[in-house]
VEXNUKE-46936 format. One record per residue (C-alpha): residue number from 1; residue in one letter; chain; x, y, z. Coordinates in pm, whole numbers, plus 50000, padded with zeros to 5 digits. Last residue first. Example, Ala and Ser with C-alpha at 12.3 -4.5 7.8 and 13.67 -1.06 7.14 Angstrom:
2
gulo num=2	residuo=s	cadena=A	u=51367	v=49894	w=50714
gulo num=1	residuo=a	cadena=A	u=51230	v=49550	w=50780
! end
This chain:
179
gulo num=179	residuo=x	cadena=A	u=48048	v=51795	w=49687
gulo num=178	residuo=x	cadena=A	u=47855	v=51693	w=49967
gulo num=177	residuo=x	cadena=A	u=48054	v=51800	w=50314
gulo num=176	residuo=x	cadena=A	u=48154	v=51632	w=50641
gulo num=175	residuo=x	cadena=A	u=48296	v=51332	w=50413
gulo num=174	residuo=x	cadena=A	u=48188	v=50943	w=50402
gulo num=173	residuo=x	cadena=A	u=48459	v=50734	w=50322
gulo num=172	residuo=x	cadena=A	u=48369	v=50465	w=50048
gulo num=171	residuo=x	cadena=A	u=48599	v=50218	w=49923
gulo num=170	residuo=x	cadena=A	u=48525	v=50059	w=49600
gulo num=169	residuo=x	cadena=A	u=48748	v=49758	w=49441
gulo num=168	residuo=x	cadena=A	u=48818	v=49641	w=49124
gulo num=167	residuo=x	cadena=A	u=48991	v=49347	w=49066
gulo num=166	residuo=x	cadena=A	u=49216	v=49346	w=48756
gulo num=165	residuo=x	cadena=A	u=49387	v=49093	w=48504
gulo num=164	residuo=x	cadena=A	u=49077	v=48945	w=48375
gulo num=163	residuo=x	cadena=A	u=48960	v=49266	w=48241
gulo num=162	residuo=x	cadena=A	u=49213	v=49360	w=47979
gulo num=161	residuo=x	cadena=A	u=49024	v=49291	w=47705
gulo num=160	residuo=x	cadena=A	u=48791	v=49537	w=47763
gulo num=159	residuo=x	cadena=A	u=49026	v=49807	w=47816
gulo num=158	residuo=x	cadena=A	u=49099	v=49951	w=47513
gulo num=157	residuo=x	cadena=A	u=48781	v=49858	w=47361
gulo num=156	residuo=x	cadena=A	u=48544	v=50032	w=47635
gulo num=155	residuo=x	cadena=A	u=48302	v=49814	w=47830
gulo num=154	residuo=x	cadena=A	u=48608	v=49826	w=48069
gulo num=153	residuo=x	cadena=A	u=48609	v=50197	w=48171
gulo num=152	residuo=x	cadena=A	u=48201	v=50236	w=48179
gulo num=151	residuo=x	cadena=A	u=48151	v=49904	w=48387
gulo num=150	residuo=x	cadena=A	u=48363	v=50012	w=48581
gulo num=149	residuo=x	cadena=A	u=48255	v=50435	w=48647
gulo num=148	residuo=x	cadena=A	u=47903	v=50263	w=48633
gulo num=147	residuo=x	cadena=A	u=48001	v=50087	w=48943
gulo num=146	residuo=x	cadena=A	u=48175	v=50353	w=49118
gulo num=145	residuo=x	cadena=A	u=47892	v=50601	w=49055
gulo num=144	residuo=x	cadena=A	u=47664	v=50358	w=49178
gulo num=143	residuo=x	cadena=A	u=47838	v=50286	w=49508
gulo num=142	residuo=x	cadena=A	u=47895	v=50666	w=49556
gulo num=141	residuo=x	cadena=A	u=47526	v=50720	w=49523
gulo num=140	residuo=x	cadena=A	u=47474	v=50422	w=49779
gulo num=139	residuo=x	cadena=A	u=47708	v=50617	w=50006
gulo num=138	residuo=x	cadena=A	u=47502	v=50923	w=50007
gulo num=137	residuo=x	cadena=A	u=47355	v=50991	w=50282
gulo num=136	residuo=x	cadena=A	u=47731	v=50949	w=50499
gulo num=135	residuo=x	cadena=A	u=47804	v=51203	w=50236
gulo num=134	residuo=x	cadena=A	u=48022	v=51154	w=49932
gulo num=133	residuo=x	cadena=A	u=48229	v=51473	w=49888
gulo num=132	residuo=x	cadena=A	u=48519	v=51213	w=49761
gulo num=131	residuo=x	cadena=A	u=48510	v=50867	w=49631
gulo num=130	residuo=x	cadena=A	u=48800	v=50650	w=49609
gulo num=129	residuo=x	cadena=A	u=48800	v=50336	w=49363
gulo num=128	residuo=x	cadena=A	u=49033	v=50112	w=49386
gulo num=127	residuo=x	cadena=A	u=49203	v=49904	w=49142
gulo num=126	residuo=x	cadena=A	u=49355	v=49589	w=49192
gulo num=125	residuo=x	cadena=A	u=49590	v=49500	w=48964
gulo num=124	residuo=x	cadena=A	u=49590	v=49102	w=49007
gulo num=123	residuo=x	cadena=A	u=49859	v=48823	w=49122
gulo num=122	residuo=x	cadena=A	u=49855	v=48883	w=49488
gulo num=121	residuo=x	cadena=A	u=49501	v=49002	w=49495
gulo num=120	residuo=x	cadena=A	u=49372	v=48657	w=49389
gulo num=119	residuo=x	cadena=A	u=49105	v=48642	w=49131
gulo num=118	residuo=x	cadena=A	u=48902	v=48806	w=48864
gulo num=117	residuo=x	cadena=A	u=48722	v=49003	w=49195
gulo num=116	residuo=x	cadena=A	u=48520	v=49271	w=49013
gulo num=115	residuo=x	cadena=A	u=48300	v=49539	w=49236
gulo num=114	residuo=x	cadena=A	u=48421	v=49440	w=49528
gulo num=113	residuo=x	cadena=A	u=48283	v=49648	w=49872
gulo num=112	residuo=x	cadena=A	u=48459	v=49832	w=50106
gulo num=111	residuo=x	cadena=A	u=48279	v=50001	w=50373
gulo num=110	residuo=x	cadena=A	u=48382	v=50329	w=50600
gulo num=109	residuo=x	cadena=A	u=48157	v=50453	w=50883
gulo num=108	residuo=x	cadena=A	u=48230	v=50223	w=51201
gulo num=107	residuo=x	cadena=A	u=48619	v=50219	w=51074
gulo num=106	residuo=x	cadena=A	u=48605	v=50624	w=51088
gulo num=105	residuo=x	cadena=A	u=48424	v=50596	w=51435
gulo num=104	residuo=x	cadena=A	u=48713	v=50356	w=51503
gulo num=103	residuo=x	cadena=A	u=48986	v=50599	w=51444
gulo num=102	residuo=x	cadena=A	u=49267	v=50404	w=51233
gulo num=101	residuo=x	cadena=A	u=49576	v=50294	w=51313
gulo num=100	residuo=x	cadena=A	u=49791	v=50124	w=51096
gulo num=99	residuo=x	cadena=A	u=49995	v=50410	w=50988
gulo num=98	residuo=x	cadena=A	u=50110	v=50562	w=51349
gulo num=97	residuo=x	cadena=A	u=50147	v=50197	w=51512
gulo num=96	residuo=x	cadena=A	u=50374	v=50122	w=51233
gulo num=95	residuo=x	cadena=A	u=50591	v=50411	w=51222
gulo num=94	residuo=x	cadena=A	u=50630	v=50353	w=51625
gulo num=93	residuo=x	cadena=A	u=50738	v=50003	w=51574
gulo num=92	residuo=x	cadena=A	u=51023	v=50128	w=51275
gulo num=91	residuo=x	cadena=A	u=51170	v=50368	w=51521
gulo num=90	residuo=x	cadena=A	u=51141	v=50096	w=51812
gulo num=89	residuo=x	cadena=A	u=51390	v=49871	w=51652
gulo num=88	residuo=x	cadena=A	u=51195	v=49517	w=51521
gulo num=87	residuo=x	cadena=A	u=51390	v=49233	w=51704
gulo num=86	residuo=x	cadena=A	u=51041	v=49070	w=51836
gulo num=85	residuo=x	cadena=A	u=50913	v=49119	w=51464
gulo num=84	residuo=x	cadena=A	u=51183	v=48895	w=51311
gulo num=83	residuo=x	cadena=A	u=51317	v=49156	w=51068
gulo num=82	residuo=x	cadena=A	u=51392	v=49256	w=50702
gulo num=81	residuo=x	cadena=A	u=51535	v=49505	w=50531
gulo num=80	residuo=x	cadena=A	u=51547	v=49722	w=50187
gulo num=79	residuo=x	cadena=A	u=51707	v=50045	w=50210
gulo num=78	residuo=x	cadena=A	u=51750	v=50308	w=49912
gulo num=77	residuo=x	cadena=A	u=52067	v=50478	w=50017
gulo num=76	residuo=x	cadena=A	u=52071	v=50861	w=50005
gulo num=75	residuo=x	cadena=A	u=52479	v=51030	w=49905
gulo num=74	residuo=x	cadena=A	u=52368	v=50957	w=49521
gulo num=73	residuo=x	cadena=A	u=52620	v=50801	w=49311
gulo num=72	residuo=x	cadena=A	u=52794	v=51021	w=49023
gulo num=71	residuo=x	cadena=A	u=52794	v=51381	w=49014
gulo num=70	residuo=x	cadena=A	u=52745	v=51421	w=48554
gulo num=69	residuo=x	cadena=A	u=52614	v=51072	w=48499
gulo num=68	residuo=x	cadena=A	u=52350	v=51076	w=48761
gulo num=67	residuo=x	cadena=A	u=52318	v=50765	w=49014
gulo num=66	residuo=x	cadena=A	u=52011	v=50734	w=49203
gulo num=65	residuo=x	cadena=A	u=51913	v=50615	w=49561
gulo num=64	residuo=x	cadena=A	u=52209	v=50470	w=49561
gulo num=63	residuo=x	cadena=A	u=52142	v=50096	w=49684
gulo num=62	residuo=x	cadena=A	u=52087	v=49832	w=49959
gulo num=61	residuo=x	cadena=A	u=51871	v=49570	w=49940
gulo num=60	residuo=x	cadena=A	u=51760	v=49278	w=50109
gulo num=59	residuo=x	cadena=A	u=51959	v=49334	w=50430
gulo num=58	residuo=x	cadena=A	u=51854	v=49084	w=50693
gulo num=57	residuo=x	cadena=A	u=51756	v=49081	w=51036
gulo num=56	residuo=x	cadena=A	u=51734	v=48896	w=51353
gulo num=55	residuo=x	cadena=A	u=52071	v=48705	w=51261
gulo num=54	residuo=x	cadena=A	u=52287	v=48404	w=51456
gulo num=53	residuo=x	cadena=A	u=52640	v=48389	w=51228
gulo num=52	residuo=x	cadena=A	u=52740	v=48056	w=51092
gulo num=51	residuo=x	cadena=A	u=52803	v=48300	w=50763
gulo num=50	residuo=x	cadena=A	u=52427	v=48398	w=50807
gulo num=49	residuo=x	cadena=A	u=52259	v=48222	w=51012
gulo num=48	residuo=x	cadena=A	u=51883	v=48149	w=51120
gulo num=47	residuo=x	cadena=A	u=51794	v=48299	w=50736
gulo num=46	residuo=x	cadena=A	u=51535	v=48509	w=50765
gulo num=45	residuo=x	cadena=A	u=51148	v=48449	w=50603
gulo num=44	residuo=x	cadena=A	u=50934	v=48591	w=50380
gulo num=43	residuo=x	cadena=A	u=50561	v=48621	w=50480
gulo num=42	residuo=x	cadena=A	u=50565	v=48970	w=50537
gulo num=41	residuo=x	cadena=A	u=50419	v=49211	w=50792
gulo num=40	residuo=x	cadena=A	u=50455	v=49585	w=50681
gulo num=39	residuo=x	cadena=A	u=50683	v=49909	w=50676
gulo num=38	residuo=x	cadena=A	u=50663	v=50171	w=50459
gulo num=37	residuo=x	cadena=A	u=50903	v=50469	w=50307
gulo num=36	residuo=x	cadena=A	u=51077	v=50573	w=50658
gulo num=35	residuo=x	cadena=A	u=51330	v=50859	w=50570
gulo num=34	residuo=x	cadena=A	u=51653	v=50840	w=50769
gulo num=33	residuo=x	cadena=A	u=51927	v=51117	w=50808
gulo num=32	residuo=x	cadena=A	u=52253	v=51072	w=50923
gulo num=31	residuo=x	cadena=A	u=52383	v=51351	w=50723
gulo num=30	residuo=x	cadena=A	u=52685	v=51188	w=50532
gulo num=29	residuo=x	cadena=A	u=52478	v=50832	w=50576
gulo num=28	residuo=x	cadena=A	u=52201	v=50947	w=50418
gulo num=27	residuo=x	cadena=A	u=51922	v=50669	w=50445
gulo num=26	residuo=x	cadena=A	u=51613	v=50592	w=50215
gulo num=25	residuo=x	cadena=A	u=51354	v=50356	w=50373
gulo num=24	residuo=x	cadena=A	u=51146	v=50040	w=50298
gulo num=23	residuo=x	cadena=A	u=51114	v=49806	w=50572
gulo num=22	residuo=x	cadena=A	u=50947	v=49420	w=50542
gulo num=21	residuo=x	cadena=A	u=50888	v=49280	w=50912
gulo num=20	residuo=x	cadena=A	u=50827	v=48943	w=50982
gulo num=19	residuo=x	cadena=A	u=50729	v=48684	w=51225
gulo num=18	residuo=x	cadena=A	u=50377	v=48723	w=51027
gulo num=17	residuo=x	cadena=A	u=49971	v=48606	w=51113
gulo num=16	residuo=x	cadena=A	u=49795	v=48681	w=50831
gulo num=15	residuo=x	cadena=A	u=49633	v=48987	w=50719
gulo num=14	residuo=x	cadena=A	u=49614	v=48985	w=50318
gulo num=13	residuo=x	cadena=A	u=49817	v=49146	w=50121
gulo num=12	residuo=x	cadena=A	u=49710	v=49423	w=49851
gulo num=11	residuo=x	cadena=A	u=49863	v=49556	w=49578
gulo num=10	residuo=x	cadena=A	u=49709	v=49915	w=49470
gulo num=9	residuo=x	cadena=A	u=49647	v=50133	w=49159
gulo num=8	residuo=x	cadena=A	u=49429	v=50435	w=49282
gulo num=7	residuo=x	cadena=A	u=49161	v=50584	w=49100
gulo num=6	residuo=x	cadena=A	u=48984	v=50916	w=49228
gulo num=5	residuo=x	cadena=A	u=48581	v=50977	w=49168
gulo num=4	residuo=x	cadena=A	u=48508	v=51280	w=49152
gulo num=3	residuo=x	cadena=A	u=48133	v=51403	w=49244
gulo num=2	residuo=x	cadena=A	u=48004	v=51655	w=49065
gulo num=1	residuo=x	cadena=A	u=47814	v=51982	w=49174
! end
């Protein structure tokens, strides 16, 4: 059977040492309901005061969530906030231990590897390549099939061009099961 190959369109930032916390969420203030998009480390910065006010946080954005000409305004609020990482509320601490942990006998097993770095991630598309039904025996397969699969996609007129912008990178997880 085939292997698939799945293509994902990423930005990545690298792991520095931040004082800041970027959240993403949608909120329903008629419900009081609160759906957590991401929340990551960030370089940018808080103003000390705001209106010779002291602040641990800052509003970025704050928006319907979609207006529609026949009902108007959405109830949701898109949500775009910062924090200084000591002031961080427990909800959004929590939603960041959940997604940035990993299971160390996954981390043992998993590699990354670049198969075209044009540059810095911050002002490429990075492309990754996911394989699945690649077995722990067969993570040099994957490797090959991820290579040929760019080589193969930017060989090809429409992309060829096109090349400079991206990085391409492969990320193999080995699964329980070939195919």
């Amino acid at each position: 059977m085939g292997k698939i190959c799945f293509v994902i369109l990423s930005l990545a930032v690298s792991n520095l040492a931040f004082a800041t916390v970027h959240v993403q969420q949608i909120h329903n203030p008629k419900i009081d309901t609160l759906q957590i998009l991401n929340v990551e480390n960030t370089p940018k910065t808080i103003p000390k005061t705001i209106n010779g006010m002291a602040t641990h946080s800052q509003v970025l954005r704050s928006f319907p969530l979609y207006v529609d000409e026949d009902t108007g305004a959405s109830s949701e609020i898109y949500e775009e906030l910062l924090f200084e990482d000591q002031y961080l509320p427990t909800l959004y601490k929590n939603y960041m231990d959940q997604t940035n942990s990993v299971d160390p006998e996954l981390q043992r097993e998993s590699e990354v590897r670049t198969l075209v770095l044009q540059g810095p991630t911050k002002n490429r598309i990075n492309l990754t390549i996911l394989g699945d039904g690649y077995t722990t025996n067969e993570k040099q397969k994957f490797f090959d099939d991820a290579q040929r699969i760019t080589d193969d996609l930017f060989k090809a007129k429409t992309f060829s061009s096109y090349l400079p912008l991206f990085n391409v990178f492969a990320v193999f997880l080995p699964s329980q099961d070939s195919g």
